[in-house]
N, C-alpha and C positions, 0 to 999 in steps of 0.2 A: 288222619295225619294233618296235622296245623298247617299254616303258612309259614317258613322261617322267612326274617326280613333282618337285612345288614344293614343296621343304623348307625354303624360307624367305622370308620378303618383309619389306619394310623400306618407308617414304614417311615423309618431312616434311611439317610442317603446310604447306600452300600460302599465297600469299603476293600482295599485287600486287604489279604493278611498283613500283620502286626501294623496295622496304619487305623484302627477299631477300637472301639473302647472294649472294657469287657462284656459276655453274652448278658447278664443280668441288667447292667445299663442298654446296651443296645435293646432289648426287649420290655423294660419298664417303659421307656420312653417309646417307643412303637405301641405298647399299650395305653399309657397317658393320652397320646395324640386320637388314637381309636374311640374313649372313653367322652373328651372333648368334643370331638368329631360327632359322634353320637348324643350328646346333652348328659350324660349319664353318670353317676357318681357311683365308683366301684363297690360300696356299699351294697348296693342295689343288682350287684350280679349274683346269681348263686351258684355259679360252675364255672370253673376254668379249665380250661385245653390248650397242654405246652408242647410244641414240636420240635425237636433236634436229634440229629444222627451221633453227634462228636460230642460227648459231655458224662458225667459221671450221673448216677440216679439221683433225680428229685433236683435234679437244675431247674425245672417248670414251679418250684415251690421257692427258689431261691430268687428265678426272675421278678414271680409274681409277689411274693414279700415285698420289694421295692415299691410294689404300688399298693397296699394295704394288707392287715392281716385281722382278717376276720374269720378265718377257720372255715373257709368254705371247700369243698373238694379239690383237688388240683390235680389230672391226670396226666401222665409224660407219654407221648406218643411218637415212635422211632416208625418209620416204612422209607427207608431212605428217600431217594429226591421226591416221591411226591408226602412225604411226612406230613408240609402244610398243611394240604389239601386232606390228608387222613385225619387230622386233628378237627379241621372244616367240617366235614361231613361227621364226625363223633359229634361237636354240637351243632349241628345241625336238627340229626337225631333225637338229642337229647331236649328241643323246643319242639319239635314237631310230632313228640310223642308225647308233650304233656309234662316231660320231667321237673320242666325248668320254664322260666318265664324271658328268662334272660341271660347270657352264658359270654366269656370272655376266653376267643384265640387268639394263641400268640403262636409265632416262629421266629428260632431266633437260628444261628450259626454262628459261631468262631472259628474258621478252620485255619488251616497250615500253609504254608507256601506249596507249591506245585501239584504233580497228580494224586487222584485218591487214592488212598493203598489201604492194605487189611491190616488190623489192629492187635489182632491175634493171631497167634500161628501156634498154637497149642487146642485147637480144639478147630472142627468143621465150617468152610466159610461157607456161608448162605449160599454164596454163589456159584457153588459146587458145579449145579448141572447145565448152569448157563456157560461156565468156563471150561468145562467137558466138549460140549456142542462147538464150542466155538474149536476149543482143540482141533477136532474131529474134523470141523468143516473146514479151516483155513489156519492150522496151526497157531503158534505164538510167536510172537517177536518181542523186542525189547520197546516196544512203545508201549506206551500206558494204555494201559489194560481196559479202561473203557473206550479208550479213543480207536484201538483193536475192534473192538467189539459193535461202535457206531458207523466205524470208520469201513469195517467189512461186510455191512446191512446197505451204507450207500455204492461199496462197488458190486455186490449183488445186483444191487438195480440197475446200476450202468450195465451190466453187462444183459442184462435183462433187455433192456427200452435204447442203450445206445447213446445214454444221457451222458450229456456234456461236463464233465470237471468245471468248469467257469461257471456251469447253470449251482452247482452247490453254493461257489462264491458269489453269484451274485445273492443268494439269501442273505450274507453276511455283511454285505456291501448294503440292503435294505435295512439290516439289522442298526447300524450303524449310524445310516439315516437318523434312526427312528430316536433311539437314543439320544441324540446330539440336543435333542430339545425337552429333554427328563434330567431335572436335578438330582432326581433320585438315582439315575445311573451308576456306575464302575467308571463305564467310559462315554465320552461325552466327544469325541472328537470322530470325525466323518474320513472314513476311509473309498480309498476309489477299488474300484474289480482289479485294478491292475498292483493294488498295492496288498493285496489283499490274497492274491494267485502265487506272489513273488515271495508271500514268506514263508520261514522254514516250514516243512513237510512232517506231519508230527506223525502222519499214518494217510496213506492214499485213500478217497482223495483229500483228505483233512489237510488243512496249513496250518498254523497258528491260531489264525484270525477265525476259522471255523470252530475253535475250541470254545466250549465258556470257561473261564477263570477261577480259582477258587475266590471264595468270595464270605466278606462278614458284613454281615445285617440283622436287622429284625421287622419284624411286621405283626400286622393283628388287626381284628375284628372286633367289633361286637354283633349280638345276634339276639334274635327278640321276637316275642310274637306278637300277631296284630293287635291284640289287648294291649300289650304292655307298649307297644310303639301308638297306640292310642292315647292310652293313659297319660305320656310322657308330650302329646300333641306333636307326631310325628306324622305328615301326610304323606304320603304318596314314595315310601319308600321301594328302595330297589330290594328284591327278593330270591330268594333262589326257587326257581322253575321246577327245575330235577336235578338230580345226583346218582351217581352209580360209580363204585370200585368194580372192577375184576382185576383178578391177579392170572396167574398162568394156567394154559391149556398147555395139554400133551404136545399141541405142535410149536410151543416155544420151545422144548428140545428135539425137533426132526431134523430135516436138512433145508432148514434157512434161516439164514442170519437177518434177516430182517424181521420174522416173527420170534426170533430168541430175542429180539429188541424189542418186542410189547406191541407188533402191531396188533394181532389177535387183540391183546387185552384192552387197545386203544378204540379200534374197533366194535368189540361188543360192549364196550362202555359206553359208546356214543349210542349207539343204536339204541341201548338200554333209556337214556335221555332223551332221544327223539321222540319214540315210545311214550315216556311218562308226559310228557309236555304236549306234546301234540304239533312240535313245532319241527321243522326240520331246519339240512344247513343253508339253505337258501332263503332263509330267513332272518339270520343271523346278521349281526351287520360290524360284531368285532369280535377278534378274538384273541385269547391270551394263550398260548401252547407251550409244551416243552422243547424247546431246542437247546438242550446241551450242545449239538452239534449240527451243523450245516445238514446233513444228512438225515437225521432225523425229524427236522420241521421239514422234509420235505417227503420224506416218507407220511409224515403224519398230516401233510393236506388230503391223500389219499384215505387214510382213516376214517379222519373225521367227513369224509364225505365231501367236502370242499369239491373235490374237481375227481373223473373218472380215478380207475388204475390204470398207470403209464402214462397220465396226461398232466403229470405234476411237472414234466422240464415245461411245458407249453403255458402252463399257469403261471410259471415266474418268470420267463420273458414277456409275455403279456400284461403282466404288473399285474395281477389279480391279486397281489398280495400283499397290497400296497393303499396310501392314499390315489382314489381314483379307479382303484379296478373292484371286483366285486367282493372282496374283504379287505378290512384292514389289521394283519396280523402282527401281533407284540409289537403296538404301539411305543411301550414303555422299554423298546430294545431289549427283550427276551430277555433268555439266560444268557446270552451272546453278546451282550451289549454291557444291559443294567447289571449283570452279575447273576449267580450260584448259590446265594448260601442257603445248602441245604434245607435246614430246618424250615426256613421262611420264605422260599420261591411261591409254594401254592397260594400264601396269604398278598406275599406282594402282588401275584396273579391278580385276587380279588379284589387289592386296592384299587391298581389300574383301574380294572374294572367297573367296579363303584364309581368311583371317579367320572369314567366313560360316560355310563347311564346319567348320571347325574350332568352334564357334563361343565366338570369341575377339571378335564386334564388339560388347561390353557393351548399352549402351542400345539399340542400332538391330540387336540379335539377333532374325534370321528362326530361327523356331520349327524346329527340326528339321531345317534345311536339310541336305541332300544332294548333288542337284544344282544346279549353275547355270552360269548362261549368258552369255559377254560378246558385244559388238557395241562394234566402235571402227571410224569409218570418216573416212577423208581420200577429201576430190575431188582431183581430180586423174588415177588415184583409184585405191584401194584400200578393198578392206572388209575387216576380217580378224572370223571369229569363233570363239569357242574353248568348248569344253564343259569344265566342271572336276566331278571327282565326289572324293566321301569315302564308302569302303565302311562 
């Protein structure tokens, strides 16, 4: 297997709905800047990798047309929220196995006002035996249906460890921070604990402000192998370390709501990266993760190894999660902050990140960064997680 190297990333400032251009411009132009970014003239790509959940077939064909048409393969790839990052690792693969020399991802989103809902109701939702299990464990309410489902994985823990409601919001109140100093954001304005506790209740302990938004963007990479980032007189570029998806174990339908939310799969995805790299998380010096919700980046410090099990309320009043403590998590204001959109969270992930290692992210520069680490996960489900380092 090759070295795969990320010679270039590209993302548009996020957007809510109807305030976005359409997905095709939104992801040409996250392409364009990628392409730029990297020295590279799309000519010179032989593979392209398009991600989006919400869109009719062969949108990955219609995006990428805006940026050339040269007849090169173009594959559409749906794994709900972490799609990105599924698209990421397809080429990844595809340089590291020799297929390709040079390969272009994009993720793009348009989506709708308010919560995500099913699309179908004439045939089986995927999400059958996650919406079963949850039945089962804590019935339904009229709240939106993921926020149910994240929202009932963080009061498992509270009732577990005794974890404070406030210790959630302050993730959000971080979140927010982080944000404030990313153009690229949704929201860019700094909220306090107490403004942040006070609003509406979407699902305990969730407020508002622990939700992420639906959201329209796009993003994208380019990816390349050491010849061809030679050839092009590229030194010393950032690279991907390891990678590894899992999707679900049997005990993402037993009796808990925090493993029907992908810790298992979050879990043995890391391990799987530590394993290949050689590198563990205390080595790590940023990281990009999934936080749809207050609950779940906080679940997923335990995951990913970050800090024991049970010891994650103590890591966020501690500020380890932060500038100054022993990580610095979603710089770029997460999902929580910077926005959702689907298709493109795993890619915008990797920009941050590039960005990071290089360190090209002005205000919200992690000191010395080296390595780091992303986590992007869909139910359904998939976890995908990926190690990037800069020598």
């Amino acid at each position: 297997m090759r070295r795969v190297n990320v010679i270039g990333v590209g993302m548009t400032k996020f957007a809510k709905p109807g305030a976005s251009e359409d997905y095709h411009e939104m992801a040409s132009k996250a392409a364009r800047a990628a392409l730029q970014d990297a020295g590279v003239k799309y000519e010179e790509v032989e593979q392209a990798y398009a991600g989006y959940v919400y869109g009719d077939s062969t949108c990955g064909q219609r995006a990428v047309y805006e940026v050339g048409l040269t007849g090169i393969p173009v594959f559409n790839v749906n794994n709900n929220c972490s799609t990105g990052s599924t698209a990421l690792m397809l080429g990844r693969q595809a340089v590291a196995g020799g297929l390709a020399e040079c390969v272009l991802v994009i993720g793009f989103e348009k989506m709708e006002k308010g919560a995500l809902s099913n699309k179908y109701d004439d045939r089986t939702n995927p999400l059958e035996h996650h919406a079963n299990t949850m039945s089962r464990l804590q019935g339904f309410s009229q709240a939106p249906p993921a926020a149910q489902m994240f929202g009932g994985a963080g009061r498992e823990y509270r009732w577990r460890y005794g974890t404070k409601r406030e210790t959630f919001g302050k993730i959000s109140e971080k979140a927010r921070k982080h944000a404030s100093k990313n153009p690229y954001a949704i929201f860019n304005e700094v909220l306090s604990l107490e403004e942040i506790m006070k609003a509406p209740e979407v699902f305990d302990p969730l407020t508002r402000y622990q939700c992420c938004p639906p959201t329209c963007g796009a993003a994208a990479a380019v990816l390349c192998s050491d010849e061809f980032a030679k050839k092009h007189g590229i030194t010393n570029p950032v690279y991907i370390v390891a990678q590894a998806m899992r999707t679900d174990y049997a005990t993402s339908f037993g009796d808990s709501m925090i493993k029907m939310c992908g810790y298992d799969m979050a879990v043995n995805a890391a391990k799987a990266v530590y394993e290949q790299s050689g590198i563990g998380p205390e080595d790590v010096d940023v990281i990009e993760l999934h936080d749809c919700f207050t609950t779940n980046e906080l679940l997923t410090y335990e995951a990913l190894g970050l800090c024991k099990e049970g010891e994650a309320e103590k890591f966020v009043w501690e500020g380890h999660n932060t500038y100054g403590g022993k990580f610095v998590i979603n710089p770029s204001g997460g999902l929580l902050s910077k926005g959702h959109p689907l298709g493109a969270t795993g890619l915008a992930q990797c920009t941050e990140l590039v960005w990071q290692l290089r360190g090209q992210a002005d205000a919200r520069q992690v000191a010395d960064a080296r390595i780091a680490l992303q986590h992007n996960l869909g139910l359904g489900g998939a976890c995908v997680v990926t190690m990037y380092r800069r020598d």
